[in-house]
Every structure is written in C-alpha cells, then in structure tokens.
N, C-alpha and C positions, 0 to 999 in steps of 0.2 A: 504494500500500500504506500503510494507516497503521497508527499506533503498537498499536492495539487489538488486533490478530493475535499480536503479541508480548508484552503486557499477558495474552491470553489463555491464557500457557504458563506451566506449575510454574516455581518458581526453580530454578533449574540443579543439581546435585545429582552428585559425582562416584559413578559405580559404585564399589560397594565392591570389597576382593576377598575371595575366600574365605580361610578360616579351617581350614586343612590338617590343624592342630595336632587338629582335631574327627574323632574314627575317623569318623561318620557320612559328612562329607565327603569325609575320604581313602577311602573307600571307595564314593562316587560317583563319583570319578574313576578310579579304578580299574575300576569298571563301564564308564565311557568309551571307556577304553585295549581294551574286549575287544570293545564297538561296534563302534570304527573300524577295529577289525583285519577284524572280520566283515564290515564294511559294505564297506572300500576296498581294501586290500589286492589285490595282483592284479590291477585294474581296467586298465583305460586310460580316460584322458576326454578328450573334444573340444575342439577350436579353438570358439568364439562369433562367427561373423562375419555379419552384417543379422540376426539375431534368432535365426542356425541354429546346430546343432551343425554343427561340420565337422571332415572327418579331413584331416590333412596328408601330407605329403610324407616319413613313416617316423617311429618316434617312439623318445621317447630315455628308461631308466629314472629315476627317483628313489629314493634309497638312504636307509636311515637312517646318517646319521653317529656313533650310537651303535656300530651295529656294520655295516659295509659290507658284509657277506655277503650281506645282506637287501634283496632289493629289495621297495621296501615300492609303488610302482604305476607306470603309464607316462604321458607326455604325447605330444602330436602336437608336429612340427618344421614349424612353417609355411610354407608356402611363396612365392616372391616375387610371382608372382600374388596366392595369398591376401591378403600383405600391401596390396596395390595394392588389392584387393576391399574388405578390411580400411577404409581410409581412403574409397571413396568410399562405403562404407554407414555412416562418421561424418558424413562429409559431408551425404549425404541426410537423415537422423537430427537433424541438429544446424536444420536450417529450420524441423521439428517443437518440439522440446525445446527450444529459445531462445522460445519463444513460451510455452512453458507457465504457469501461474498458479504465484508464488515460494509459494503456499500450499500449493499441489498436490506440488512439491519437498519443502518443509520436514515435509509429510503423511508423506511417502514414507519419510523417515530417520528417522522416531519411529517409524512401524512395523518399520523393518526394528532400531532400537535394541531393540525388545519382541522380537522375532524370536529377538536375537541374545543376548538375556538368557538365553531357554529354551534354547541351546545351546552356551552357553560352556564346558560341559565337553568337550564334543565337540573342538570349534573349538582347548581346551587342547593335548587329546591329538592332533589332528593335526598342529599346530605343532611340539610336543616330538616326534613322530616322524619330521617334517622337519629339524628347526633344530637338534637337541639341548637346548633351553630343558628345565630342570627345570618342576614343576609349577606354583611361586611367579613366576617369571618365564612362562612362555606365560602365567597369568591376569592378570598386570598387563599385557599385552601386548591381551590380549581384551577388558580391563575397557575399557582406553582406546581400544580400538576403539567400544565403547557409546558410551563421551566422544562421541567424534568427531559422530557422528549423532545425539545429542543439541545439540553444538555447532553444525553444522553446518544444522542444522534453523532454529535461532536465529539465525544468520548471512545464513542466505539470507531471510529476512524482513526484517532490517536494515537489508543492503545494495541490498533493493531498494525504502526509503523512496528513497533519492537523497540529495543533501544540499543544506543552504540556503545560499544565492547573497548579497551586499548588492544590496538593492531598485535597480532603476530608477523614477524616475516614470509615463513614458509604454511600458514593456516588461513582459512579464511574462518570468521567466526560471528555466528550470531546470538544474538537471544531474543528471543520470542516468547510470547504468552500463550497459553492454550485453557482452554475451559476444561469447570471440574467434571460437569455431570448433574443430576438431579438436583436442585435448591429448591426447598421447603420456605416459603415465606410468611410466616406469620405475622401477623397485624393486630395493631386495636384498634377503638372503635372512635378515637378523639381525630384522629386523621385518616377517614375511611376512603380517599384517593388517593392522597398524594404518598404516604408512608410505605402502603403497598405495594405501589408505582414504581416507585423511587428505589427498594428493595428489587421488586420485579424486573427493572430495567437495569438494575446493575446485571442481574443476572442473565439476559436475553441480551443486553449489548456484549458478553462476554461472551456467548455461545452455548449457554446454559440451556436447560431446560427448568419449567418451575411447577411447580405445586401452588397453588395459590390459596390459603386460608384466610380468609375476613376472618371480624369479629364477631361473633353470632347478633349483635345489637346494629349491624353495617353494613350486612351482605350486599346490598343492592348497587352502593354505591362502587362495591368491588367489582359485580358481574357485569356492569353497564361498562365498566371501563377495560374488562376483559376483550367483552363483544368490540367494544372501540378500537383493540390493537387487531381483532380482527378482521373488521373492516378494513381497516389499513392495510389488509395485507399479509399480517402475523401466520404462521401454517396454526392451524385449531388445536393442531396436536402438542404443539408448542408450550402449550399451557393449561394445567389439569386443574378447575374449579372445583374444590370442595368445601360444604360448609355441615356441622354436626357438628354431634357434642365431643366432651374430651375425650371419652374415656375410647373413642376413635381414633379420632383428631390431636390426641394430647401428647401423652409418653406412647404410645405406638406409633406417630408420626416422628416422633420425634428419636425412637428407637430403631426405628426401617432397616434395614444392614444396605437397600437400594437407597436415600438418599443421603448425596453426597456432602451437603452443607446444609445449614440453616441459619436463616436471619430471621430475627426475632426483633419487635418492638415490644414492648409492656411493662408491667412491671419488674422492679428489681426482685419478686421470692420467683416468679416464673421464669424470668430472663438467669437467676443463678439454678434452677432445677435443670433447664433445658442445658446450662454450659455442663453441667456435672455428668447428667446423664447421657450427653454426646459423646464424652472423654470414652466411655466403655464401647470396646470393640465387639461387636453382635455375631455373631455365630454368621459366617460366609459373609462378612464385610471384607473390604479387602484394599482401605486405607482412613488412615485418620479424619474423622469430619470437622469440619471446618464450620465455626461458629460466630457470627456476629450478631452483636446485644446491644440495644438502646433503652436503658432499664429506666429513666425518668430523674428527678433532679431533686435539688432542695435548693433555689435560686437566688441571690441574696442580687439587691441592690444597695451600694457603698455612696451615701454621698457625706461628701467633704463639706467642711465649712465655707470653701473658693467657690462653691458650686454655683447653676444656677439652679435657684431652688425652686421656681415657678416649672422650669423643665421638667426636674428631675421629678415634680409630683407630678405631673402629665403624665409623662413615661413611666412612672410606676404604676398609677392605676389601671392604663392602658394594657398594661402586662404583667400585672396579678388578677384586674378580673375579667378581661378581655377571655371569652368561651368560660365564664364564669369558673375561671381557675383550671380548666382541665387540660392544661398542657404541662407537657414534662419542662418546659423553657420556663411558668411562667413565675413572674416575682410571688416570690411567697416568704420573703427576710426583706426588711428593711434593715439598715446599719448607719445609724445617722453619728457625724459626729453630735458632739453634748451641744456646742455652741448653734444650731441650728435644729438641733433635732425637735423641739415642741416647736419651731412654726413649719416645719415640714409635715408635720403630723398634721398639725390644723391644715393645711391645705389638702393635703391628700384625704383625710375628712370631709373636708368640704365637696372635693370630687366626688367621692364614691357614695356620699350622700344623693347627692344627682340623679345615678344610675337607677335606672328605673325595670324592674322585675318583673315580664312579661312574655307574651308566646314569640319565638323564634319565628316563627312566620310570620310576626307582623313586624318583626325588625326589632323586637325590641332588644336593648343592650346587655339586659342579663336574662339569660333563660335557666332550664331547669338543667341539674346535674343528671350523666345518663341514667338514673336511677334510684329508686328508692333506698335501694342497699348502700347505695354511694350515699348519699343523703345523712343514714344511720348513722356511717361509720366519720361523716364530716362532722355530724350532732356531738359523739363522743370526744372529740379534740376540743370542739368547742366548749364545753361542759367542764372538761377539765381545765382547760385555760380558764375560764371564770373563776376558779378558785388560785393559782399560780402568776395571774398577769389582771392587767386592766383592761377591761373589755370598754373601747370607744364606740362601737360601733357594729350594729347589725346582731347577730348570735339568736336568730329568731327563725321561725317560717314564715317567709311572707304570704298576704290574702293573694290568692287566686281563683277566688271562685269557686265552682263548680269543678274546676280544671282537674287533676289527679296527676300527681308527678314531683320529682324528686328537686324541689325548690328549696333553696335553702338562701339567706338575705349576705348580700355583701359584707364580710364580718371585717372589725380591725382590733389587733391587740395593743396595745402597749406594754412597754417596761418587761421585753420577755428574756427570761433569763439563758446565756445561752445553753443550759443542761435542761432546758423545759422540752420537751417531745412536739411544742410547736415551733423550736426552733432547728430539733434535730431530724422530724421525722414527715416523709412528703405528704400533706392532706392531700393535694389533686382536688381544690374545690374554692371555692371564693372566700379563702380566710389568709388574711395577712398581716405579719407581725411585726412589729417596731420593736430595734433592740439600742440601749444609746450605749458609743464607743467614746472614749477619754478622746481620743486624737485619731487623724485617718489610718495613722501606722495600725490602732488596734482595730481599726474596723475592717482593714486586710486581714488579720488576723482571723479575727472572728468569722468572716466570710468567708473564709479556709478551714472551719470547724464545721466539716460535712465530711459524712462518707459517701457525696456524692460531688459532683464536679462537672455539670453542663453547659450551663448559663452563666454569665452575671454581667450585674450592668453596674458602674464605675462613673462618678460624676464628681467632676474638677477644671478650674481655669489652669492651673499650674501643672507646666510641663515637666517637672520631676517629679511629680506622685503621678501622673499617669504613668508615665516610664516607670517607675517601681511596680504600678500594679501591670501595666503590660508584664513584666518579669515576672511577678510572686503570684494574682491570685492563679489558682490553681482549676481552672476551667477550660474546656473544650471552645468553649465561645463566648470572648468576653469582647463587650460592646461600651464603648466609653464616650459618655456623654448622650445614650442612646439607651429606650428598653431593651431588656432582654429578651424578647420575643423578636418574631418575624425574620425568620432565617430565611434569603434567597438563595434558591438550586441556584448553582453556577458560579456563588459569589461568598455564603458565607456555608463554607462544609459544616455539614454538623452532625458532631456526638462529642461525647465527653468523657474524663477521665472516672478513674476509681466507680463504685457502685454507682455508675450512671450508665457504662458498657465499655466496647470493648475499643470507643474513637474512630467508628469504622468512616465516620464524615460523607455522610450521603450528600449526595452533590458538589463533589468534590474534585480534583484533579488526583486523589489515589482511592478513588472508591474500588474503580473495576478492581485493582490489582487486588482486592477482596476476593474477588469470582472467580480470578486466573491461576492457574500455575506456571513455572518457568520453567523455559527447554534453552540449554545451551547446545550450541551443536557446532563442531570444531570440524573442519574439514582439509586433510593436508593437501599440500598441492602438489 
C-alpha cells in the first residue's frame, strides 16, 4: 500500500453537530421521534449469525427508561448452540476478510460515514429512546460515530503501509501487521453507537472478524448500525449479531477456545472478570487472547486559584451532569483550591440548580438514569454522604408525574473527605462532590488518589502549574482549561490508566496495533 491512497483522501474534518436552538431543526427531529415510533416500535428483530437473520431461544423486551410502562421492541436470547455457530461463521469469515484489499475496507467506512450522515436523526431518536440521552447528547454521540468511519477508513490504509526497519546490506527486510482472528466486542449501554463502533472498527479495519454484543438495554441502536456497515458494502458474514442473557453471552463468550481477542467497555468488577478469565488457556485454544478494557473512571476536576472560575463552573456542570452523570469521563470530584473554592461552589450551584428534570424526548437536560437498579444503588451513596459531607444540593427524586423510571435530582456534596467512598468510588449518576485543597500542588495530589485514571480537567492562567500537571496528574486524558468530557475520534485517543483499562485509546493513531500482530520477514539476496 502506499502513501498515494491516503494522499488521495479530504483532510479529516470533524462532523458537526446540529444546531437544536434552529425550530427548522428541532422540528426534524421531532419528525424523527414519530418515524421511529412508526417504523420500530412493536417489532422484534433477529440474531445475524453467517450472513442470516436468526431467531433465538425466547426473546427478552427493551423498555424506555424515560418511562418503563412502555415497551418500546423485542430482541432474541441467543442461544449456546447459536453462540458456538456464532464463532465458527467468524471463523470461516475471517480466511475471506483478512485477505481483502485495506482499500476495499477503508471504501466501505466512507460509504457507510455518507450513509450515516443521511440518518443521524433517526439513529438520535432511537438512542434517546433506549438510553434516555436528550437530543444534544444522542447527536454528539452519532456525530462521533461518523468520526469513527471516517477515522477509521484512514487508519486502515496507514497501518497497512507496515513500517520501516534499519537496512541490512545483503537482506531485504520488512515488517508488517497481520490480523488476529475472531474479536468479541462487548458494549454498554451509555454509548450504544459509537463505543461499539469504535471497538468494531478497530477490529474490521485490521482484518478481523467480530462478534458483536450490545447491551441488553441498547440492542437496536447496535443492529441499525450493523445493517448500516452492510449497506455499505461490509460481507454479512463479517459480523455475527448477538444479543441474550449472560449466562450465554457472559463467561462462555468470553471462555470460547475460537475467539481470538476481546474488547470490552463497562464496568471495572466485569472489565477485571473478563481480563482474568481470558488469561486461562481453554482446552484446543491455540494462543494467548488478547484483551482490551475500558472499565470507567473517578474524574476529578483541579481548579486553581489563577483560574477562571466562571469557566471552570461551566465546564464542570457540563460534565458531571451532562447524560445525567452516566459516562465513565464525567466530573464527578471537584478539587478547589481553599482560596476560591466556596465561590466556585456557589456558582456551580447556581448552574445545576437551572437544570431542569424531564423526558429525553423533549430535550430536556436531565433525564432519567438507565434504571431503577441504577437509581437504588445512586440513592445508597447519596444517603451515606448525608451523614459524612454537606449535602448543597438535590439528594431527592424529583416529581415526574405519572412517568415510571429511574430519576434521581442533580445532587452536590460539599467538604468531602478524601477516604469518603464519594470521593473514592465511581457512582455513574448525577452526584458531585466538592473537596477543598491547601494549594494547587495538593489538589494534584489529591486528584491522583484514585484507583482509576481516565479523565480530568485542570484549570489555571499560569504556565508552570499547567506544565507540572501536564507531567504528574496521572490520566489517560487530561484536558486543561476545558471539561473533561467530549473526547473527538481522531483527535483526542481515549482510555486510561490503572482501574480505568488497559489505555487501548480508541480513536487513536495506535489503536489498530491492538487488532494486529507483527510478521518480520528477512529475505537474503
């Protein structure tokens, strides 16, 4: 492959996203939302195993978390046959597809990015009907789904120059990458496009074959964008949909001796279960499997006394309750120094006072958590904190009506100590805590007292505490002067250190080399 293939492609160019604030636009999305009612709603849809539709072994509903009365369509529960089927038509699939022309790949995800252009309002509303995403969050969600296949088109041409070697005199010599074989992608349900995507595409730009598992709260936003890579073009067999419960889908997928890798998003007990029980070699496996983890965060933001502090509570609200807390990125530590830290509070109270608690399909800013179990186990942190810290704000269920679902009110703590389990342990929910540091040295400090390491966001005028914190804190992606949410495929890689994964930085310039293995090959003359 050479450089010309890549030479031959626009400069990169992030999707935008829509501009809601324009009735024209709220009002195509709105046309969307009465679409996918018409179109889905009611349905059930198939397993994808060697290129077929297939029905499983009883099928289980998907609910909207806005209001759980509603079941919004059904999936099939795979079954262990199927799964066993499942794997060996990646199998057979993956002899084909590792051979394909990296042109013929990289062809395939610019058409399905044009694809996916013409139906991101769609692709919005079925999201926000699964996940509770307002309308602002499912599109940055789809935008960066476009990213991806855009990125990823670009990637697989790159990686498959190879790279240059120091000469021999009498050898010629290269090295090249080659794909592994089956990849198992598992997902959750807070990013049900783009996470899956973004895993999937590491592994089909590499030559791989995949397995595809949504979240069981997600599937639809998975299948739609299945089917999308194979409009484009993708071979059917290419990619094996399943969706069922664990006890299929779990440690037996994850056991396989046929698949070859798995990448995982979710949590840190199931992201450490799946590395553990990869490490053991299965009866007629016949090499090490290969695992990457993105197990979620504990994401502090650092601001200084230099700061500006009107920003710095912008972008913190923005990104502790932006998708009502449920990203592994989003703030969920404050670290103020002393000297500013009660009028940072008061304004970041004053924002998240604002927010207002309502159905995802109308837009509004805070929807509900994806469930009532998630709910519970937010209620318990928060209950506890009432008695260990000062609750400012929220720690209630707000009025919804009639509605049914897993709402729980913008909460904020104060004065939290750092050995409190609100400061040490990830809720994943609309609760944030305020902790005050002597001086910015100690709030580096203290924003390195995680056993996780994702995110964090760092705010200062002065160019030697940034430079210290560029060097010391201790994160996969740290953003200075900016929230810590909103990572761009192409721009800012992301994953993170220590119990947050394994750093594998999806959307990145070394992602593939996750999917690949290396072949030296010396040749005398």
């Amino acid at each position: 492959m050479t450089t010309t293939h890549l030479e031959g492609l626009l400069p990169f160019e992030h999707e935008p996203y829509h501009t809601f604030q324009d009735e024209a636009v709220a009002a195509r999305q709105r046309d969307a939302f009465r679409a996918v009612r018409d179109a889905y709603v009611g349905r059930t849809f198939p397993l994808i195993i060697a290129g077929k539709d297939a029905q499983g072994g009883g099928t289980f509903a998907v609910r909207n978390p806005a209001d759980t009365r509603e079941t919004l369509w059904h999936f099939q529960n795979a079954t262990p046959a199927q799964l066993n089927e499942a794997v060996a038509a990646a199998q057979a699939a993956f002899l084909e597809w590792r051979r394909t022309d990296p042109l013929q790949r990289a062809s395939i995800f610019k058409r399905a990015a044009e694809l996916l252009r013409a139906r991101r309002m769609e692709f919005n509303a079925v999201m926000t009907l699964e996940n509770g995403k307002n309308w602002a969050e499912a599109d940055g969600e789809v935008a960066e789904s476009v990213d991806h296949f855009e990125v990823f088109a670009r990637e697989t041409l790159r990686w498959a120059q190879g790279k240059a070697v120091y000469p021999m005199p009498d050898e010629h010599v290269t090295t090249v990458y080659e794909p592994l074989g089956v990849v198992a992608c598992i997902s959750p349900w807070n990013f049900p496009s783009a996470i899956p995507l973004g895993m999937a595409l590491g592994a089909l730009a590499a030559g791989n074959t995949v397995l595809w598992k949504p979240a069981g709260e997600t599937p639809l936003s998975s299948y739609l964008m299945v089917e999308l890579l194979f409009e484009a073009g993708l071979p059917r067999n290419a990619v094996q949909f399943l969706t069922g419960t664990d006890d299929v889908l779990g440690d037996p997928l994850v056991d396989h001796p046929g698949v070859r890798m798995i990448a995982f998003t979710g949590s840190k007990e199931i992201g450490c279960r799946i590395y553990e029980r990869a490490a053991r070699v299965q009866p007629g496996q016949r090499w090490l499997k290969r695992v990457i983890a993105e197990m979620g965060g504990k994401d502090p933001t650092v601001v200084c006394a230099d700061a500006d502090i009107e920003a710095a509570a912008t972008g913190i609200v923005q990104a502790a309750f932006g998708y009502s807390g449920q990203k592994c990125s989003a703030c969920s530590r404050v670290i103020a120094e002393d000297s500013v830290y009660d009028d940072l509070l008061a304004r970041v109270t004053e924002k998240t006072r604002a927010l207002k608690v309502g159905l995802p399909e109308e837009n509004a800013a805070i929807g509900p958590v994806i469930h009532q179990g998630s709910a519970d186990r937010i209620a318990q942190f928060v209950e506890a904190g009432r008695t260990s810290a000062r609750l400012v704000l929220g720690g209630d269920t707000p009025d919804t009506g009639e509605r049914v679902g897993g709402y729980v009110s913008p909460t904020l703590f104060a004065d939290v100590d750092p050995a409190d389990p609100l400061f040490q342990q990830e809720i994943f929910g609309p609760v944030l805590t305020f902790t005050r540091a002597r001086d910015w040295e100690h709030a580096i400090e203290l924003a390195n007292d995680s056993e996780y390491g994702l995110t964090a966001a760092f705010y200062s005028r002065d160019p030697h505490k940034i430079a210290v914190a560029r060097r010391d804190m201790h994160v996969g992606n740290l953003y200075i002067n900016r929230k810590c949410t909103g990572a761009l495929s192409g721009t800012h890689a992301f994953g993170g250190y220590g119990m947050s994964g394994t750093n594998a930085k999806v959307g990145g310039p070394d992602y593939l080399f996750w999917f690949l293995q290396t072949k030296t090959v010396a040749q005398r003359y």
